[in-house]
N, C-alpha and C positions, 0 to 999 in steps of 0.2 A: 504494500500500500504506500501510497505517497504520504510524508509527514504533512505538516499543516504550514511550514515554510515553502515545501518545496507547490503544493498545491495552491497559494496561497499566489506564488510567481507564476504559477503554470496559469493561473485564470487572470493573473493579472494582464500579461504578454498577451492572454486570447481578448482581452476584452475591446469590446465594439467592431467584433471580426466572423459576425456571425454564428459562434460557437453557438452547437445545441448539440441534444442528444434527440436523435430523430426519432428513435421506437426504444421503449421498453414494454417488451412482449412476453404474456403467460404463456409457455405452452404446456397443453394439458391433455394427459391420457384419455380418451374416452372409452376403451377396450372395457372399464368393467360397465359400461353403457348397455353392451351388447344385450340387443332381447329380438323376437320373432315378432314383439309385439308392440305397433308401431307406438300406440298412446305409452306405453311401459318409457320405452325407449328414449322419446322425446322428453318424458317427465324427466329420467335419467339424467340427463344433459342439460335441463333446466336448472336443474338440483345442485349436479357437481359444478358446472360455474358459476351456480351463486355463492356456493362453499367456497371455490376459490379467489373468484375474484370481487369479491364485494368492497373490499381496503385496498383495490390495485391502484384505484385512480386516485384515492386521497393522499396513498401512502406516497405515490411518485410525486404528486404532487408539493406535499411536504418537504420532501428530497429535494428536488428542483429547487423550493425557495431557502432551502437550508444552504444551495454550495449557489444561488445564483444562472442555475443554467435549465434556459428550459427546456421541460421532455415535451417534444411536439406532436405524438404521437402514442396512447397506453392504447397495446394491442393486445387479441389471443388468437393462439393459434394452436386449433385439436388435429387431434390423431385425423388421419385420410378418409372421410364419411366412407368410401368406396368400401373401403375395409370391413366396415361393419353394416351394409349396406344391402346384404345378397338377400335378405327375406324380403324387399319392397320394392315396389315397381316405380318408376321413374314418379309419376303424380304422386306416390306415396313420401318421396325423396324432399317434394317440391315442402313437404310439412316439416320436413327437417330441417330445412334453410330458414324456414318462417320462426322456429324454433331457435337453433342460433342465432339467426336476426334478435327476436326475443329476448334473448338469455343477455346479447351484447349491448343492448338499450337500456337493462338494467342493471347493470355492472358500470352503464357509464363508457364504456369503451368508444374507439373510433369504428376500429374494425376486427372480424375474427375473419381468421382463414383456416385453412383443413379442411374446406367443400373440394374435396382432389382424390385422383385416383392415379394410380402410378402402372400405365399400359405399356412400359416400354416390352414387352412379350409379350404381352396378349392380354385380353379383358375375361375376364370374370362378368359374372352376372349383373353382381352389384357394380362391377366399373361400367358395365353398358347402361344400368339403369339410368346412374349418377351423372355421368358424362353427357345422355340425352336429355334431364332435369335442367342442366345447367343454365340456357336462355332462358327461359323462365325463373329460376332459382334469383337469377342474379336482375331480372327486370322487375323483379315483386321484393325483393329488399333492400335494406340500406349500406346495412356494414358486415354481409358475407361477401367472399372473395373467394378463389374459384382455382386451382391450378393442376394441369395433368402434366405430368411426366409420358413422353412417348417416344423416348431415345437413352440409350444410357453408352459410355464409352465400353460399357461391358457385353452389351447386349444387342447393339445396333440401332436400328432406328426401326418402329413400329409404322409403316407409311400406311395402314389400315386406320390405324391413329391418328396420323396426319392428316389422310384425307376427312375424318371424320372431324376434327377441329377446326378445318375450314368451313365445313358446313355452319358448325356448332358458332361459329364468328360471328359467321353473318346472321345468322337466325340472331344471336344475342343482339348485334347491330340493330336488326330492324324494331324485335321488341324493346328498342327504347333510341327510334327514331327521334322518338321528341325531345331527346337530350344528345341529338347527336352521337345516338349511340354510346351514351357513356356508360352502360352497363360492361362494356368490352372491357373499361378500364379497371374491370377488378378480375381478368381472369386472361392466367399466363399458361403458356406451351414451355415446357421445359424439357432440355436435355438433362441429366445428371443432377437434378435435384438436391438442394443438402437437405437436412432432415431436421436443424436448428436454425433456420433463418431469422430473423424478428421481421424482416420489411416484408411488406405486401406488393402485390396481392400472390404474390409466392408462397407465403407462409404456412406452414403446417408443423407439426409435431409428430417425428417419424417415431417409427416402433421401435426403437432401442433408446428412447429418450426416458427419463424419469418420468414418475408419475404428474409430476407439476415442478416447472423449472422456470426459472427468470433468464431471459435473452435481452440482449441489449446491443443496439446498431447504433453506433456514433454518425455524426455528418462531419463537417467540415472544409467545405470549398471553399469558402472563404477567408480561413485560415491561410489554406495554402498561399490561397492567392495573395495575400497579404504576405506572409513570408518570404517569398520568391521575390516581390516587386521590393524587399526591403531588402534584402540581397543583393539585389539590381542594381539598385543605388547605391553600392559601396566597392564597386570597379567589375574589370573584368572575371566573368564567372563562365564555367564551364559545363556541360550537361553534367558532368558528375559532380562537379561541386552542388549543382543543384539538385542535384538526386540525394546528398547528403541534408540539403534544406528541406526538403518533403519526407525524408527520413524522420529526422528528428522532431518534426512538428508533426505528424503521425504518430508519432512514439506519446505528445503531452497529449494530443488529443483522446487517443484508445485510454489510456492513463485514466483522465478525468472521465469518460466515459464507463470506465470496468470501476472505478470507486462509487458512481451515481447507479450500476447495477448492483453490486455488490450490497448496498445499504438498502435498497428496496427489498431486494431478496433475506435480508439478513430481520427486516422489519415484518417479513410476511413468513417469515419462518419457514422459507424454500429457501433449495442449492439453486448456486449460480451455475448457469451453463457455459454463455460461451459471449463476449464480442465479436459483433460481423463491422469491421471498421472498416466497410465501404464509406465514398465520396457522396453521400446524396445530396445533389444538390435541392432547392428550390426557385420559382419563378420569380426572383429578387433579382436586383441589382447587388453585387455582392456575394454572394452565395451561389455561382452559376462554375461547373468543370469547366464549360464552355470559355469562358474568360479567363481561367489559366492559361488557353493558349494562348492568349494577345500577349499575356506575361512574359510568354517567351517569346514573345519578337513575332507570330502569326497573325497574320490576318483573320482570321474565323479558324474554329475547329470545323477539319474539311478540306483544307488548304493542303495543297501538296509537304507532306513531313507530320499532317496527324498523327499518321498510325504511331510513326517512331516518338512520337512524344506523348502518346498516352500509352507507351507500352513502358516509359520510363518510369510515369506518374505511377498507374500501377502493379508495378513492380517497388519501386519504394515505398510507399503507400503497403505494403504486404510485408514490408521488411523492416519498418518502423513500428506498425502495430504490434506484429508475430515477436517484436523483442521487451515489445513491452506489457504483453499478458503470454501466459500459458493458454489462454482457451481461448482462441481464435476460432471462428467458425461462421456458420453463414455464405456469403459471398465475398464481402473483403477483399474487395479494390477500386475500381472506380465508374459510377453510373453514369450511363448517357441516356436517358429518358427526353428526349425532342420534346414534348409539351412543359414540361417541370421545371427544364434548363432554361434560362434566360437568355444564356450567349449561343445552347444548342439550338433553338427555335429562332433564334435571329440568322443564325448560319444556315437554315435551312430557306426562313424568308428570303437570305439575303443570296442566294443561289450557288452558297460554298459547300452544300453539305449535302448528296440526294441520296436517293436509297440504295447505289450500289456502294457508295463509299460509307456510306454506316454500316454495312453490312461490315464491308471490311476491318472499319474500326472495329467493329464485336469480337477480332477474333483474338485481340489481346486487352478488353476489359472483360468487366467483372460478369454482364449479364446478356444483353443480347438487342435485339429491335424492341426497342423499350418505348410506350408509348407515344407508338408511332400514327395517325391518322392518315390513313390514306381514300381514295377515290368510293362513293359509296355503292360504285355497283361496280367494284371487281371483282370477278367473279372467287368462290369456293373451291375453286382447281388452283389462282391463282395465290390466293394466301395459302391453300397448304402447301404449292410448289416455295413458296416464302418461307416458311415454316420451314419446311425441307432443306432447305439450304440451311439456317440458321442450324439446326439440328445438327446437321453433319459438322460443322464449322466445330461443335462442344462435343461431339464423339471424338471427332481426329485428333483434336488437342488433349483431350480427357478434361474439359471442364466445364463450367456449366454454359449453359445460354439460355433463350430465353426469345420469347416473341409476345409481347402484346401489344396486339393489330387493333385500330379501331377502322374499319371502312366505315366513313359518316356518310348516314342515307342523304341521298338527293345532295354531297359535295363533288365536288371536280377539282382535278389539282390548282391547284395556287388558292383557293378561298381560305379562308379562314374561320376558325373553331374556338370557343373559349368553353371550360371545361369549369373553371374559376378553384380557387384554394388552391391547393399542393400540388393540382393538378395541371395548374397553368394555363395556357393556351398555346394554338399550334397551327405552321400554315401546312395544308392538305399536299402529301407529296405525291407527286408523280409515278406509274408504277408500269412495266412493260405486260400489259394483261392482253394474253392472246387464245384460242379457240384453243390448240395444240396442248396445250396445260390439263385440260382433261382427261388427255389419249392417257398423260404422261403419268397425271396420279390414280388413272385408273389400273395399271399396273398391279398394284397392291402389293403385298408380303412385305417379308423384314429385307431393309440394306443390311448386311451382313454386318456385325461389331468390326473393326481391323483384326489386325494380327495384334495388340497390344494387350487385347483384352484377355489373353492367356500368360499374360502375368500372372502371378500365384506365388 
């Protein structure tokens, strides 16, 4: 733990720099949930997160005004409904979303996630039920959030999966046309999954997790960004010298972060799990990854030399944190969310950033095509060939990715969308949607894992 001198500089040096701590997230077992009987069931889950999180939001909140730093987000996130899911049929699914809706409205929470099933093999009953629930699930509540696993570097890519989540997009898409589709923004396609995440709408509580654990996801973009331009101004500096300044201030941020999880958890009388000391940014001026790159002498993130200087960012960003906690976990590097981003959605207005070079960015940060809005009638062959690609990009590397597409009904590329709060706003990108895309995921079966995955 940091003394109360050394914390005392470490917040002082952060202040008026953006610091927060972006989520502290319950996750919580629902396995002893399981029943055949759906009222049984749902009572179950009503029950155990009132048990557990009734003090989550007071308690963080205490915290927060006790060091100074706000938590911007108290989350929860359960075991994989999918999982416990096989006695009920998709309508019967849709009462169990209403339910954790339910449970998270009165806990006070923002959002719960673990509405997910994990197909990268194949579906199970309950994962077909759940996965065709999902537009609905997620157009009739507020703060459930949605994510399926349909690749892993182990297992390959499940394109039965994929084609089926392009469907799953747009139907989500259109049942909530009248917000531009913002239901899309609580439900992600992932490769390689972690199983402790705190951010959303990714979040869930894998099966080898505790029965009830404290997670905690730091931000910090604006730190950086402050650091670097203070650096800047004291002569010539070189990409390593500045990888040792993102270092180091990665290192006080996770710091203050794993101390403000630590004391939530130690006041709720749970183990801490783990900091995911990803970059998230917000749609601030200030607080944007995006404007790290002007830091270093760029024009827009997007700009020819992106890739190499977000694969710098995080890469230190991973080796700042990882030295300054034991329990790293989550994602833990650095987010590029186009609506969320300040400087990423200006680079996207401003014609420096389109979808095949984000694509490429994805494939040395932390997550993937991150709320991304595109054309509203591209078709469902075309986002899972989308999908398909991001997918493979987190199999060949072995890490994660990630795709949440919004298609906004009745947009066309270049208009523009506000989503409003954390979620920002974003101009509608451009996307090569052609006929041939259907031949292609009509295909179906598993891409094969590589040769890596016989590792052992």
């Amino acid at each position: 733990m940091l003394t109360d001198r050394e914390l005392t500089a470490t917040l002082e040096m952060l202040k008026n720099e953006h610091l927060d701590v972006r989520a502290i997230t319950l996750g919580l077992s629902l396995m002893d949930c399981a029943s055949d009987d759906l009222g049984r069931f749902t009572a179950k889950i009503l029950s155990k997160i009132n048990a557990h999180a009734e003090n989550l939001v007071d308690t963080c909140d205490k915290v927060a005004e006790k060091y100074g730093i706000p938590v911007v987000n108290k989350r929860l996130a359960v075991s994989p409904i999918a999982a416990l899911a096989g006695p009920f049929t998709s309508e019967e699914l849709i009462r169990v979303a209403r339910a954790l809706d339910k449970a998270a409205s009165e806990v006070g929470v923002d959002f719960v996630g673990g509405y997910s099933a994990l197909v990268e093999k194949g579906f199970t009953k309950g994962d077909s039920a759940l996965i065709n629930s999902i537009p609905t699930a997620l157009s009739e509540t507020q703060r459930v959030c949605s994510s399926v696993n349909v690749a892993s570097s182990r297992d390959g890519i499940n394109m039965d999966a994929v084609a089926l989540m392009g469907e799953i997009i747009k139907q989500t898409a259109f049942l909530s046309k009248d917000l531009d589709g913002l239901a899309c923004a609580k439900l992600v396609v992932f490769s390689n999954i972690p199983p402790d995440m705190p951010f959303m709408a990714g979040a869930y509580s894998g099966l080898g997790e505790p029965d009830a654990v404290i997670n905690v996801g730091v931000s910090g973009p604006g730190v950086v960004k402050k650091a670097i331009d203070r650096a800047m101004l004291t002569g010539d500096k070189s990409f390593g010298d500045l990888s040792e300044v993102i270092k180091r201030t990665a290192y006080k941020v996770t710091r203050v972060g794993e101390i403000l999880g630590r004391e939530v958890a130690g006041l709720l009388g749970l183990p801490f799990g783990v900091v995911d000391l990803s970059l998230a940014p917000a749609p601030q001026v200030g607080d944007s990854v995006g404007e790290i790159f002007q830091s270093f002498g760029l024009k827009a993130i997007g700009a020819p030399g992106s890739t190499a200087l977000l694969a710098l960012l995080n890469d230190a960003v991973k080796k700042g944190g990882a030295f300054a906690s034991s329990h790293v976990g989550g994602l833990s590097g650095a987010f590029i969310p186009v609506s969320e981003d300040l400087g990423i959605g200006a680079a996207v207005k401003d014609g420096f950033l389109g979808l095949e070079k984000l694509e490429a960015l994805t494939s040395v940060c932390s997550v993937g095509l991150d709320m991304v809005s595109l054309p509203g009638d591209t078709t469902s062959a075309t986002l899972a060939a989308i999908i398909a690609d991001e997918m493979a990009i987190g199999v060949i590397n072995h890490k994660t990715t990630a795709c949440r597409l919004i298609p906004v009904p009745g947009k066309k590329a270049g208009d523009r969308v506000n989503y409003g709060g954390l979620l920002g706003h974003a101009t509608i990108m451009g996307v090569a949607d052609y006929p041939e895309a259907a031949s292609f995921i009509a295909l179906g079966g598993r891409v094969p894992a590589p040769v890596h995955s016989l590792r052992n």
